[in-house]
C-alpha positions in Angstrom: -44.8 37.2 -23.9 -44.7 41.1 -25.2 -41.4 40.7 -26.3 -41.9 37.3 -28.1 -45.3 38.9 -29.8 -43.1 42.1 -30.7 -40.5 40.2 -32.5 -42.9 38.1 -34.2 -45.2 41.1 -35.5 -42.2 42.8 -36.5 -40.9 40.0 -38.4 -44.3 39.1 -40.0 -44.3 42.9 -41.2 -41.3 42.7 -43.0 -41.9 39.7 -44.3 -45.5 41.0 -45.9 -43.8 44.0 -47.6 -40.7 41.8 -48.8 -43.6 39.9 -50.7 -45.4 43.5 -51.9 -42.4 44.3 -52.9 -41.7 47.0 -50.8 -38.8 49.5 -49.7 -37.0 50.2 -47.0 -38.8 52.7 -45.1 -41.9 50.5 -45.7 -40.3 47.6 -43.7 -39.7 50.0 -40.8 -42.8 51.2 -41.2 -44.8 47.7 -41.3 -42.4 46.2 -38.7 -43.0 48.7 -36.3 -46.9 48.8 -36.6 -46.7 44.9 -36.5 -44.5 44.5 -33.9 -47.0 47.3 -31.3 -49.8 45.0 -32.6 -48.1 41.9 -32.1 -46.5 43.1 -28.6 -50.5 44.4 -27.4 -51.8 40.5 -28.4 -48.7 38.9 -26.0 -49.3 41.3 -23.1 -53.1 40.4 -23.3 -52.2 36.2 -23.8 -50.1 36.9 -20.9 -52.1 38.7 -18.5 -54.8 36.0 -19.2 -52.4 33.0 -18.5 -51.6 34.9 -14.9 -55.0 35.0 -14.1 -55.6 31.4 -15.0 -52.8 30.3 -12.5 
């Protein structure tokens, strides 16, 4: 699930600053911040589903 919310947080990121208009260092930049957020929310959504079962 980290991995999964990575990727997709990382892609979401690059994707806002392609729409803003952005450069290159700004996709890194929002890809990386997106993907740590993104990777935080599937760790939690997975430590939750392995206390469920």
């Amino acid at each position: 699930m980290t991995y999964i919310g990575f990727a997709l947080g990382a892609v979401w990121g690059v994707l806002l600053v392609i729409l803003r208009k952005g450069k290159r260092l700004d996709m890194l930049h929002y890809a990386a911040t997106f993907g740590i957020f993104g990777g935080l929310i599937g760790m939690i959504v997975g430590i939750v589903i392995a206390r469920m079962g």
